[in-house]
C-alpha positions in Angstrom: 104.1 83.0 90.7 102.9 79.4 89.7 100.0 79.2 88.1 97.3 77.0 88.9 94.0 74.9 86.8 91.9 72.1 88.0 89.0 70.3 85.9 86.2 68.7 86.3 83.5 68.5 83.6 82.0 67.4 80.4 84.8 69.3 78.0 87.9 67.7 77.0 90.3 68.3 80.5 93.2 68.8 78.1 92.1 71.7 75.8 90.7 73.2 78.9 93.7 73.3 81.1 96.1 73.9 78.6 94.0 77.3 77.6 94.1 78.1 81.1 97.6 77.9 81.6 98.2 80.2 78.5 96.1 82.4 79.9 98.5 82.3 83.1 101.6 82.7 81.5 102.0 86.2 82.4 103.0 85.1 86.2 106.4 84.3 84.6 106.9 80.4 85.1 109.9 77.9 84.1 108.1 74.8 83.3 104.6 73.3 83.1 102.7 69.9 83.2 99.2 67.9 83.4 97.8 65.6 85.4 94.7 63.8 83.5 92.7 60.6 84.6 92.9 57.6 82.0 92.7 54.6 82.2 92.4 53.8 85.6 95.3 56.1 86.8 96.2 60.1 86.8 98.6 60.0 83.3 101.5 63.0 83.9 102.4 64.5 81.5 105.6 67.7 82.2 108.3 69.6 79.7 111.0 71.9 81.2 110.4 75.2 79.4 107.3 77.2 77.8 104.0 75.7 77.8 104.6 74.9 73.9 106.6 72.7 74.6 104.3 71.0 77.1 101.8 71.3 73.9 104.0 69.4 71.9 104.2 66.7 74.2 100.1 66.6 74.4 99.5 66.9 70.8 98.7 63.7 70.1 97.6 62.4 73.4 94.1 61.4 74.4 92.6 60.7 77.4 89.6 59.4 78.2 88.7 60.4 81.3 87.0 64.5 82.4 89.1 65.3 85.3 92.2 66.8 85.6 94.7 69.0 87.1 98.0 71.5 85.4 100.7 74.0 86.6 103.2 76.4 85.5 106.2 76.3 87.6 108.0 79.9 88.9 111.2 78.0 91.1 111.8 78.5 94.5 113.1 74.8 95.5 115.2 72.9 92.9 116.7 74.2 89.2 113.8 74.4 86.7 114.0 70.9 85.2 111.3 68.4 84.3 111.9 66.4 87.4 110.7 69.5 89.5 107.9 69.9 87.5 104.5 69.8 88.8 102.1 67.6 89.0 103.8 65.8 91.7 102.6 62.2 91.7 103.4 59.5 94.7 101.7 56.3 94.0 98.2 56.9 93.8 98.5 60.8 94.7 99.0 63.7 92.1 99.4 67.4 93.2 100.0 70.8 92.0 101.5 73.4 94.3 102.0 77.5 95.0 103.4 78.5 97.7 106.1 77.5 99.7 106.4 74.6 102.8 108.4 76.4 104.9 109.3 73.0 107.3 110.1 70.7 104.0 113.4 70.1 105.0 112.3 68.4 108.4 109.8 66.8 106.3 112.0 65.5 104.1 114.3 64.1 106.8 111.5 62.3 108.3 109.8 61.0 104.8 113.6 59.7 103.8 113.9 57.8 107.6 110.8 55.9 106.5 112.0 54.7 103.5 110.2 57.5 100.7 111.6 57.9 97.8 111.9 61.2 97.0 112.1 62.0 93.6 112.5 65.8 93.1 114.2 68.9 95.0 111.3 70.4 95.7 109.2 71.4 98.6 105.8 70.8 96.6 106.8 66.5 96.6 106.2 66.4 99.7 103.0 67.8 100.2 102.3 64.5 97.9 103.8 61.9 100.3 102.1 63.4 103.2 98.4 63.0 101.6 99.6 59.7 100.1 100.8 58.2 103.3 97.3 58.7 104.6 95.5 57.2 101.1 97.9 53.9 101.5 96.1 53.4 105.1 92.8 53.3 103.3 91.5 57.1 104.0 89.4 58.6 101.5 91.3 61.9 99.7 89.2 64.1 101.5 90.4 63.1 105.4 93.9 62.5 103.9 94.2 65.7 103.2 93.0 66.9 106.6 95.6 64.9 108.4 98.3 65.9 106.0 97.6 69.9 106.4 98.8 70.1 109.8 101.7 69.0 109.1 102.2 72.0 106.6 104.4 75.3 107.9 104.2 78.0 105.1 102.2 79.7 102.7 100.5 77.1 100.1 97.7 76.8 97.8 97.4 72.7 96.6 94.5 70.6 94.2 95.2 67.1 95.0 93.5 63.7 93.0 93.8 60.4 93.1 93.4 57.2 91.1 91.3 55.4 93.6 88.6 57.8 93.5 88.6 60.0 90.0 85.9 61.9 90.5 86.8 63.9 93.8 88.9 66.7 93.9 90.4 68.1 97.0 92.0 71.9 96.9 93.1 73.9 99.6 95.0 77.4 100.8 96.9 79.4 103.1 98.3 82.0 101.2 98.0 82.1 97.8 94.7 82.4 95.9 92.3 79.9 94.6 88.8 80.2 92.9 85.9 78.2 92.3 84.7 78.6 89.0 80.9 77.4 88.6 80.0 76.9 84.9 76.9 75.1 83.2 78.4 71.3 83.7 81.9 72.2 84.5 84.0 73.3 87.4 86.9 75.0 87.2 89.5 75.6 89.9 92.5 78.5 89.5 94.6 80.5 90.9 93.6 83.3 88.6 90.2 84.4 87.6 92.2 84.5 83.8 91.8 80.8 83.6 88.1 80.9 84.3 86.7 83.7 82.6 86.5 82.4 79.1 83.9 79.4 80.9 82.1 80.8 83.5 81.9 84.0 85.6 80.2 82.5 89.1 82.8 82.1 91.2 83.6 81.8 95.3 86.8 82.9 96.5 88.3 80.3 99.3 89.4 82.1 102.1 92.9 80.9 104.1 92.6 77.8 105.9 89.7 76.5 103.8 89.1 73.2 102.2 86.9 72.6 98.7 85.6 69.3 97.9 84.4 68.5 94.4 82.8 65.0 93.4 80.9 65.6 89.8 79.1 68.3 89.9 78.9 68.7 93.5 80.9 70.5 96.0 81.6 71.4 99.5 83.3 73.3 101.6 85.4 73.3 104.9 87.1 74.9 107.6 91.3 73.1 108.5 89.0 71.8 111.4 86.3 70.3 109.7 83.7 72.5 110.0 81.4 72.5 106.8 81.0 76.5 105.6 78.2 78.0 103.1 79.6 80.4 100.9 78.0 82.6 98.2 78.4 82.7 94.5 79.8 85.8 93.1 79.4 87.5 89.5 82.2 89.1 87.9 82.1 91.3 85.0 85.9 90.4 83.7 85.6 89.0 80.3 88.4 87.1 78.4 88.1 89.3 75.2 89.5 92.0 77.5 93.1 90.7 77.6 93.8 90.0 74.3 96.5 91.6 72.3 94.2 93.6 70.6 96.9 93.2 67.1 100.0 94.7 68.9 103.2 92.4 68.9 103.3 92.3 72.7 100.6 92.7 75.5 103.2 95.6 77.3 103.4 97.8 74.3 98.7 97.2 74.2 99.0 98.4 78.0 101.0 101.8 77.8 99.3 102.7 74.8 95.9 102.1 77.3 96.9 104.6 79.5 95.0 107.4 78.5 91.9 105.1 78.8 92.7 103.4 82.2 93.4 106.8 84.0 90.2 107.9 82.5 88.4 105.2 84.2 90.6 104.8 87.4 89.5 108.6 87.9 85.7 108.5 86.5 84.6 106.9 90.2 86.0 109.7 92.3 85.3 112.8 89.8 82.1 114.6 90.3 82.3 117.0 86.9 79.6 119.5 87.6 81.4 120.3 90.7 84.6 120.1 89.5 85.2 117.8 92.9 86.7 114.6 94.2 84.3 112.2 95.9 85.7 109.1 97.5 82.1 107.3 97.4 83.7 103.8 95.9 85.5 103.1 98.6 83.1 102.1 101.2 84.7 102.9 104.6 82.6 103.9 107.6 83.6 107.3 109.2 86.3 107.9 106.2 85.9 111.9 106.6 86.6 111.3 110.8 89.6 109.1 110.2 91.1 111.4 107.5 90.3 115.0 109.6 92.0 112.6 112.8 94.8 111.3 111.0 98.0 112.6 112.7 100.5 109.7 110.2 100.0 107.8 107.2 101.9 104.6 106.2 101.6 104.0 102.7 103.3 99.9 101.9 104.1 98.4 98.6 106.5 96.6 96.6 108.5 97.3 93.9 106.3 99.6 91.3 103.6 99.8 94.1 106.1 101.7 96.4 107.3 104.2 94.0 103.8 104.8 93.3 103.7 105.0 97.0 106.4 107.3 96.9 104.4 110.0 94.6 101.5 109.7 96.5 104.0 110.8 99.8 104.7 113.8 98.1 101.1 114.7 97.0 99.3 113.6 100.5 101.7 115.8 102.4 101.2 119.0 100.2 97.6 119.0 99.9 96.5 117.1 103.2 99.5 118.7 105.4 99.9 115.2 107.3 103.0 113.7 107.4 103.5 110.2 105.1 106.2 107.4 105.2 106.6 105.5 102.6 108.0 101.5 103.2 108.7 98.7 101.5 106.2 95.9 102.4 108.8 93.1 103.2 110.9 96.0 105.3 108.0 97.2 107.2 106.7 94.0 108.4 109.9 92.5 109.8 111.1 95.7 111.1 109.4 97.1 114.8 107.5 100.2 113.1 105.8 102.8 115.5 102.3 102.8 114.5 101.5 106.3 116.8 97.5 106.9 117.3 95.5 108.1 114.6 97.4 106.5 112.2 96.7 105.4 108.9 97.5 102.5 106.1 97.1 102.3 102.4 98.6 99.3 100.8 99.3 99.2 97.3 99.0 95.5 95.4 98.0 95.3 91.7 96.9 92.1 91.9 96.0 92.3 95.7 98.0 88.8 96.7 101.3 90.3 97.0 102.1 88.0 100.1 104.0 90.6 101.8 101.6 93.6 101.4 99.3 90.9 102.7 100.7 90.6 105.8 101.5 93.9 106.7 97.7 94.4 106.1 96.9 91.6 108.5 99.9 92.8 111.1 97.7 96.8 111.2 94.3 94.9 111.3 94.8 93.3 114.3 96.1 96.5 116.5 93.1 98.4 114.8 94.7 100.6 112.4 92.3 101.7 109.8 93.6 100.1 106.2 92.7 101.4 102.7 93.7 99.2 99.7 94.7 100.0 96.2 94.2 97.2 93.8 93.8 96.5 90.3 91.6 93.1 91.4 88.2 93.5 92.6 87.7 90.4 95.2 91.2 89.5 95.8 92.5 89.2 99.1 94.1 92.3 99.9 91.1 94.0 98.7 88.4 91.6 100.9 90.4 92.2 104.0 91.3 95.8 103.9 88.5 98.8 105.9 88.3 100.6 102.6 89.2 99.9 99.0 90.1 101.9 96.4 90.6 100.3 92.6 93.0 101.0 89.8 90.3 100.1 87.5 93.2 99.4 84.9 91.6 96.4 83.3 93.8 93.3 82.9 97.5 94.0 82.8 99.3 91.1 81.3 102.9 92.3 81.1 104.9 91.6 83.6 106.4 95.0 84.0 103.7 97.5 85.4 102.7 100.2 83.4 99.0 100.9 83.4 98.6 99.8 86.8 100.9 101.9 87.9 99.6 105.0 86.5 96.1 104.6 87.5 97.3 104.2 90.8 99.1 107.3 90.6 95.7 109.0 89.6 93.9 107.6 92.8 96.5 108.6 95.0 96.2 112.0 93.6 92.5 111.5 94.0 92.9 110.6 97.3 95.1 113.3 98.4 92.8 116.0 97.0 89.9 114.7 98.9 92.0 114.3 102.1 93.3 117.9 101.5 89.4 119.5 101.9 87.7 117.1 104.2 91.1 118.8 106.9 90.5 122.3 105.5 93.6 123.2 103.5 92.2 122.9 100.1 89.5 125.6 99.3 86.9 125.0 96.5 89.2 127.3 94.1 92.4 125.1 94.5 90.2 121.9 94.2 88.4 122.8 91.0 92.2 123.7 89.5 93.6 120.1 90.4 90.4 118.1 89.5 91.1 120.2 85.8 94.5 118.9 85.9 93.3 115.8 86.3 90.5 115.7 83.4 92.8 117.1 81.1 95.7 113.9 81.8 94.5 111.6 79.4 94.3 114.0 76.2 98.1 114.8 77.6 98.7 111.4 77.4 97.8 111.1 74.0 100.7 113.2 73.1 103.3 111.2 74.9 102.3 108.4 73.0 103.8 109.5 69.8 107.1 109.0 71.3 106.5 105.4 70.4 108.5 106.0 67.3 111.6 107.9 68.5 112.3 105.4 71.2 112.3 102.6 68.5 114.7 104.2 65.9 116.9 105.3 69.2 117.3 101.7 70.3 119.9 100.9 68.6 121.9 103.5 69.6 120.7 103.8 73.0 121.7 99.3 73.7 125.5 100.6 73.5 125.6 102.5 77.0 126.9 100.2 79.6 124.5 101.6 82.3 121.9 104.6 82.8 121.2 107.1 85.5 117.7 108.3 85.9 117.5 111.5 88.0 114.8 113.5 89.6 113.9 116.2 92.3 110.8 116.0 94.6 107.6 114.4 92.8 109.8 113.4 90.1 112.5 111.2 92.1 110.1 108.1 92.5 109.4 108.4 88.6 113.5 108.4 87.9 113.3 105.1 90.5 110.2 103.8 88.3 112.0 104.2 85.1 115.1 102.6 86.1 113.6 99.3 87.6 111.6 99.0 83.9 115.0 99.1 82.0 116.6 96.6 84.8 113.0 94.5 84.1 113.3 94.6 80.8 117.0 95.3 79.3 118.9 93.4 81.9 121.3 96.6 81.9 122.4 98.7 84.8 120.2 101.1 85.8 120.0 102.9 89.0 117.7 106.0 89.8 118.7 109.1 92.4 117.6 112.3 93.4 119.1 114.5 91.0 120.6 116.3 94.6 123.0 113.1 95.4 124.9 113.6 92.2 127.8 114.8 94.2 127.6 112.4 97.0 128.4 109.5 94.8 126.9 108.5 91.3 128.8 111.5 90.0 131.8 108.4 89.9 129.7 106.8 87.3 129.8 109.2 85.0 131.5 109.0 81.9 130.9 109.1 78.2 129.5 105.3 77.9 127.0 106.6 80.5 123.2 107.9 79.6 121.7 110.1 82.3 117.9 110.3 81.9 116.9 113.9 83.8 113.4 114.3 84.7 113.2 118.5 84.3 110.1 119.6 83.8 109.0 123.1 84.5 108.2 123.4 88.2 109.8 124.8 91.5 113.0 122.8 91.6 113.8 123.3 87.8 116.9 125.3 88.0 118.2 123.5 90.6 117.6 120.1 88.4 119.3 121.6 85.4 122.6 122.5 87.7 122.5 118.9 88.7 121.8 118.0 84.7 125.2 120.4 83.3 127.1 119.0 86.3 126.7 115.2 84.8 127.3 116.8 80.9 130.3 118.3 81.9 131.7 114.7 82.9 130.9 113.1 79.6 127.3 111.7 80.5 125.3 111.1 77.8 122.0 113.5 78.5 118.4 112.6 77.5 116.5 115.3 79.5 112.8 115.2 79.5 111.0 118.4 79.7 108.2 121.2 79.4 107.5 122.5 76.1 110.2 124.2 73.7 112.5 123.9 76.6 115.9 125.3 74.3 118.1 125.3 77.3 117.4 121.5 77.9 117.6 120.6 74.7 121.1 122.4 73.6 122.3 120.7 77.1 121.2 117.2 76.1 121.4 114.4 73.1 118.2 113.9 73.0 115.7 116.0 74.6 111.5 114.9 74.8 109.1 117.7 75.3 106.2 116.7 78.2 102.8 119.2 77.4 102.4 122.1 79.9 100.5 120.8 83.1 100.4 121.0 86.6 102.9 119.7 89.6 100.3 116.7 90.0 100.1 115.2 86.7 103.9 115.9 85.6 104.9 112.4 86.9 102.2 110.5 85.0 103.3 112.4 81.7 107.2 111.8 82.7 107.0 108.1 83.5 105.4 107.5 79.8 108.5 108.4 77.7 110.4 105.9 80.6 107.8 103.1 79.6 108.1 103.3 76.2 112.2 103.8 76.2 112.5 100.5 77.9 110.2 98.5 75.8 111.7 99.7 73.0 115.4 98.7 74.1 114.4 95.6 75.0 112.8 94.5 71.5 115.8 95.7 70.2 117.9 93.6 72.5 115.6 90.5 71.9 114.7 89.7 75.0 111.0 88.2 76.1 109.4 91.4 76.8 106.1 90.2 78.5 108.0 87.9 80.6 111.4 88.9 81.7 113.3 86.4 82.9 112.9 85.4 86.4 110.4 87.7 86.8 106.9 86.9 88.3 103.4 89.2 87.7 101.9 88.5 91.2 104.6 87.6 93.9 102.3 85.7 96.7 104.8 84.0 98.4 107.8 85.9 100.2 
């Protein structure tokens, strides 16, 4: 979503924003601007379009002052246009916004019956007019933006100024994130630890329906109400270095050729290799061996790549733990009247651990008592701070917009997690344990092979950008992996894609088939493999176009299909992580081919934190 830097410090406000907004690019944004004291006033500076051209606008510009505020704009109110760029200024007031104001239009109404003049069609404007009706009466920016906030419906994270007093900054959240950064001379405030990490790595995390005030180098914070809170300086050990390209032309293409490596590390916490056991140490939850013997449900939540992940893990919990799983969709779940029975369990699935809706429905199982256990990629975000139990991806930065690293890792802790489950309720033995915990070790040298596929899917492009639409199919552990790799080429390509269990052929998408059509069949060697191959000669024999993905010299699948890609021999658990690969790398490669922006697909945003 929007993207988010404050300054206040000895450096030049300009370099220092401008770096951190490049560094938040990934969120996906449609314009981008500065607010910088000079001269007696907070100059704006805003350009419709990619931060360059913001930097065009600022080469030459100077400004004298060290404080300063910037934003990249994702659109929820108003076409993306320099006039609903952020910063917002109203007379003396300048604000940056993320989030939405759920109430603006009744604000608006009332602003526009006193005579405002509002200037843009956005929500975030008015945030503005509220604190700078209360600065026009004489109120320092601090109590103007006390008086404003309840008058604020929605989800919101805002750093206000003002040219009446330069040196005070005033942020504030309910919703999405915000960090102190604390460097030697400098503070820094983001909505990303990105933007701080090249300057400093003590940082405090505000909490919703808190309040920081910086003047210099001091700062303090406050409850909505007023009440002055002490919080504690944390150290984090993300470095910048860490998401850099690393020489590949795009940061997706670095993070699937990482996967190897960030499955190795996602797994190293919970793999005990003398024993050949899992060990669910990390995750820090009192009575976690009670509450998984008692568990008589499990919800898993997530959104997008986070719920197919989700999905896997359904498939994996039930056959090793013998409990039964539902799988939702985060924004479903939490509107809908769910029956939480006793003895249930939640794991919620957020890379970035700010997915609004995953947030809630964390929140929603918190307060009737449900035990939570998070997965997240983001040490110290929110979903991670609120949750019983957390569990970490330990995937490193993933820049891309479209998940690929994340979502394998997670796939791994799942697995990890179901194993554990599966002995600590007595229907894995210590033989069956040892065998999957092998499986596991022996992924990411798997996943090595895979990666050779790189080339084939980029001399394939061409050929493959002249379908008008693909079908991924699947059975059983496989059918979240043929939705995974259809929402990557819909990410990426803009194309129609659309996965299925490879059993609903008849009951519909059998229509779709014709010659212009590729069906992608997920067959590897396992239980339901004959019955996937029926489903794959039924689509042949109506023209589709077969790319079949498989287990070793499969020469039935590959005199079936155009193009068949041969997965190493491995076990049931680890075949999805080896499937989804050649899926990755097939839409990336389609995509270059096509032209298109691969890090940041259009309209696309890396952590959604507002509904």
């Amino acid at each position: 979503m929007c993207g988010i830097v404050g300054y206040l410090g000895s450096k030049e406000p300009k370099e220092v924003i401008l770096e951190g907004l490049k560094r938040l690019e990934y969120r996906g944004y449609d314009s981008a601007g500065v607010a910088i004291f000079d001269q007696g006033q907070y100059r704006r500076v805003r350009a419709h379009g990619k931060l360059s051209s913001l930097g065009e606008k600022l080469k030459n510009e100077k400004f004298a002052g060290h404080t300063g505020i910037g934003h990249t704009r994702w659109a929820t109110h108003g076409v993306p246009s320099e006039q609903n760029a952020h910063p917002h200024k109203v007379k003396k007031v300048s604000i940056v916004h993320n989030g939405i104001i759920e109430n603006y239009q009744t604000i608006r109404a009332d602003l526009i019956k006193k005579g405002a003049k509002v200037e843009s069609e956005t929500d975030s404007e008015l945030v503005a007019h509220l604190i700078s009706e209360e600065v026009e009466k004489g109120t320092d920016l601090l109590k103007s933006v006390f008086n404003a906030i309840p008058q604020l419906h929605g989800a919101y994270a805002v750093l206000a100024v003002s040219d009446k007093d330069p040196d005070n900054l005033v942020a504030f959240k309910d919703g999405p994130p915000l960090i102190l950064g604390i460097g030697n001379d400098e503070l820094i405030v983001a909505s990303d630890l990105q933007a701080i990490v090249p300057y400093t790595n003590k940082v405090i995390f505000l909490e919703d329906g808190e309040i920081i005030s910086i003047r210099g180098k001091k700062y303090e914070f406050f409850t909505f109400e007023g009440k002055s809170l002490k919080k504690e300086i944390e150290t984090i050990d993300w470095n910048a270095q860490k998401a850099e390209k690393g020489g590949h032309p795009h940061f997706m293409l670095k993070e699937i050729l990482e996967q190897p490596r960030a499955v190795a590390t996602a797994m190293a916490p919970h793999i005990n290799l003398k024993t050949r056991s899992v060990d669910l140490g990390e995750i820090e939850l009192k009575n976690l061996d009670k509450i998984l013997k008692g568990a008589e449900k499990i919800h898993i939540i997530g959104c997008g790549t986070s719920f197919y992940a989700g999905c896997v893990g359904k498939y994996v919990v039930e056959k090793f733990a013998n409990v039964p799983v539902e799988c939702d969709i985060a924004s479903e779940f939490r509107y809908r009247n769910p029956i939480i029975i006793p003895n249930s369990v939640v794991i919620l699935i957020s890379q970035s651990g700010e997915t609004a809706d995953t947030l809630e429905v964390l929140r929603k199982m918190k307060a009737i008592n449900v035990p939570t256990i998070s997965i997240c990629n983001v040490k110290n975000s929110t979903i991670d701070r609120e949750s019983d139990g957390s569990l970490y991806m330990n995937a490193g930065p993933e820049i891309g917009v479209a998940s690929t690293k994340a979502f394998t890792s997670t796939l791994v802790v799942l697995e990890c997690l179901a194993i554990y489950a599966g002995r600590v309720r007595g229907f894995l033995d210590r033989d069956s344990e040892e065998t999957l915990v092998s499986a596991l070790l022996g992924l990411p040298s798997q996943m090595e092979i895979i990666i050779n596929y790189s080339k084939f899917f980029a001399q394939a492009a061409k050929s493959l950008k002249t379908y008008r639409g693909f079908l991924f199919m699947g059975r059983g552990i496989n059918y979240p992996i043929a939705l995974e790799g259809a929402l990557k080429l819909k990410e990426l390509c803009y194309m129609h894609a659309e996965g299925y269990a490879a059993g609903e052929m008849k009951h519909g998408p059998l229509a779709l088939i014709d010659k212009t059509m590729a069906v992608i069949m997920i067959a590897p060697k396992d239980d339901l493999y004959e019955k996937t191959v029926s489903n794959l000669e039924e689509a042949r024999a109506r023209g589709g176009q077969i790319i079949s993905i498989g287990t070793g010299e499969d020469k039935k699948l590959a005199s079936l299909s155009v193009h068949y890609l041969s997965l190493p021999e491995a076990s049931w658990l680890v075949n999805p992580i080896l499937a989804v690969m050649p899926l990755q790398l097939m839409a990336y490669h389609l995509a270059v081919a096509m032209g298109h922006d691969v890090d940041q697909p259009r309209n696309l945003a890396k952590s959604v934190t507002v509904e």
